[in-house]
N, C-alpha and C positions, 0 to 999 in steps of 0.2 A: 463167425468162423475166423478170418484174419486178413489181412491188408497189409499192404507195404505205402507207405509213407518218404517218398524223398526228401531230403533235407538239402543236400548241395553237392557238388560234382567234391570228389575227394582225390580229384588227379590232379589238380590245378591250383595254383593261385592267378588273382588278376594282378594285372600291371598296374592298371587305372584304379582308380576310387570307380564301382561302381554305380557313375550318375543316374544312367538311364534307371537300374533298378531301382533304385532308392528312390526315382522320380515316380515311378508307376507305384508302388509301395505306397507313395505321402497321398497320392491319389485316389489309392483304393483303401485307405484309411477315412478318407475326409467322405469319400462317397459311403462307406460304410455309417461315418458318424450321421452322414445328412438321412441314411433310410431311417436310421434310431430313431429322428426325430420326426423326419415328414409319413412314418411306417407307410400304410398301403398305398396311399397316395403316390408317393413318390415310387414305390415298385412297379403298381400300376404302369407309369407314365414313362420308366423307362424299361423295365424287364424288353425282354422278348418273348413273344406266346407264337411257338411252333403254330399256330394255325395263320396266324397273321405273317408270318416266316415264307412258308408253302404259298400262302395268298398273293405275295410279293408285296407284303404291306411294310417289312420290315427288315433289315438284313442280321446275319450269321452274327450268330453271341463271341464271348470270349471263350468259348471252349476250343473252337475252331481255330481260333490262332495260337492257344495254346498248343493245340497237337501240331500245328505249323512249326511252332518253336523247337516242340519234341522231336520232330521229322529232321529241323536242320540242324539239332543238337547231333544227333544219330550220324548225319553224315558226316557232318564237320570232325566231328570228337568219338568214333565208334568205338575204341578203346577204352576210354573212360570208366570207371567205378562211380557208382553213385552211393554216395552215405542215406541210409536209409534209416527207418524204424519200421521192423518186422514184428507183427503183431500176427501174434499164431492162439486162438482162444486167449487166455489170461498171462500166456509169455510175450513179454516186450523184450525185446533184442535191437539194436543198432549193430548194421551190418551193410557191406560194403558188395554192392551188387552190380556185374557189369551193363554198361547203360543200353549195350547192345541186347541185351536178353529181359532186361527191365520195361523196355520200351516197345519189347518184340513180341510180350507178352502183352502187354497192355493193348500193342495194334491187335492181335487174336482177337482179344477180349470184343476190341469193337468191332472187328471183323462178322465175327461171329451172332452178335448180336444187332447186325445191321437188320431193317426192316420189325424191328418191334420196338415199342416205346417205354421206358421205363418212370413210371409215373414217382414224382419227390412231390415234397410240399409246396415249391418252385415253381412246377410246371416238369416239361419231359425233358429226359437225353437225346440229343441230336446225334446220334450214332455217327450217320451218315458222314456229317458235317466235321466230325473227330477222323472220319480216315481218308475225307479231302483233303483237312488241314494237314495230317501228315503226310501226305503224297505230295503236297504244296512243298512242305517246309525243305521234304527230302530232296526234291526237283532242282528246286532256287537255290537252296542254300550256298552251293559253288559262287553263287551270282554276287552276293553279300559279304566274302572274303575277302581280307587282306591279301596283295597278293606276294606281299613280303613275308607274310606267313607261311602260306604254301610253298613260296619257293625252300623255304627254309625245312619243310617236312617234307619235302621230296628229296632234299639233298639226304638228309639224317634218314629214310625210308627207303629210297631210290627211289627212279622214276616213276616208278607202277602208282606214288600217292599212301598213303595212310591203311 
């Protein structure tokens, strides 16, 4: 049917070179290369399996933190467009979507589909653990700010904040 694909926030430039990404990046490269070569072994030994999750034998994947991210992007940046690729049946479109409605959609998404498991070839979706991470991300995220930043979007905003 179609999907929306984000590509990068298109309100912004950064100031910095970003390290951190490009640090997580070289890392999820080098770990991709090492399952190519060690295949199930190496999945095995690190994956996470929902039952062993529940069991307390193991903790929350990367899904989780990425909805964290997602939550404290939302708060931080509500206004934001997100450059996307919009895949509608055999139309691709690149398209500029606010992150407020992009992200609000996507919490429904797991909202909605909390308490059923969606079986991949992976193993399941942590529903659950997608709309923790976003209640996390959206909670904290004030906590993890500049706060020369803020001050500066309260003056340009007034007091009331972004």
């Amino acid at each position: 049917m179609g999907t929306v694909i984000p590509v990068r926030d298109a309100s912004r430039r950064p100031l910095h070179r970003p390290v951190v990404t490009r640090t997580i990046i070289l890392i999820n490269a080098i770990v991709f290369v090492l399952e190519l070569q060690r295949g199930d072994a190496f999945v095995t030994k690190w994956s996470a399996v929902p039952a062993d999750v529940i069991g307390g034998h193991h903790h929350l994947g990367a899904s989780g933190t990425i909805a964290a991210v997602m939550g404290a992007f939302l708060v931080t940046f509500p206004r934001d467009r997100v450059r996307s690729v919009l895949v509608i049946f055999v139309f691709v479109r690149m398209t500029l979507i606010p992150a407020a409605l992009l992200i609000g959609v996507w919490f429904l998404i797991q909202l909605v589909s909390l308490g059923t498991i969606a079986q991949t070839q992976t193993g399941g979706v942590a529903y659950l653990a997608h709309v923790g991470g976003l209640v996390f991300g959206a909670v904290t995220a004030r906590l993890f700010e500049d706060p020369r930043r803020l001050a500066a979007q309260r003056a340009a905003f007034g007091s009331g904040g972004p």
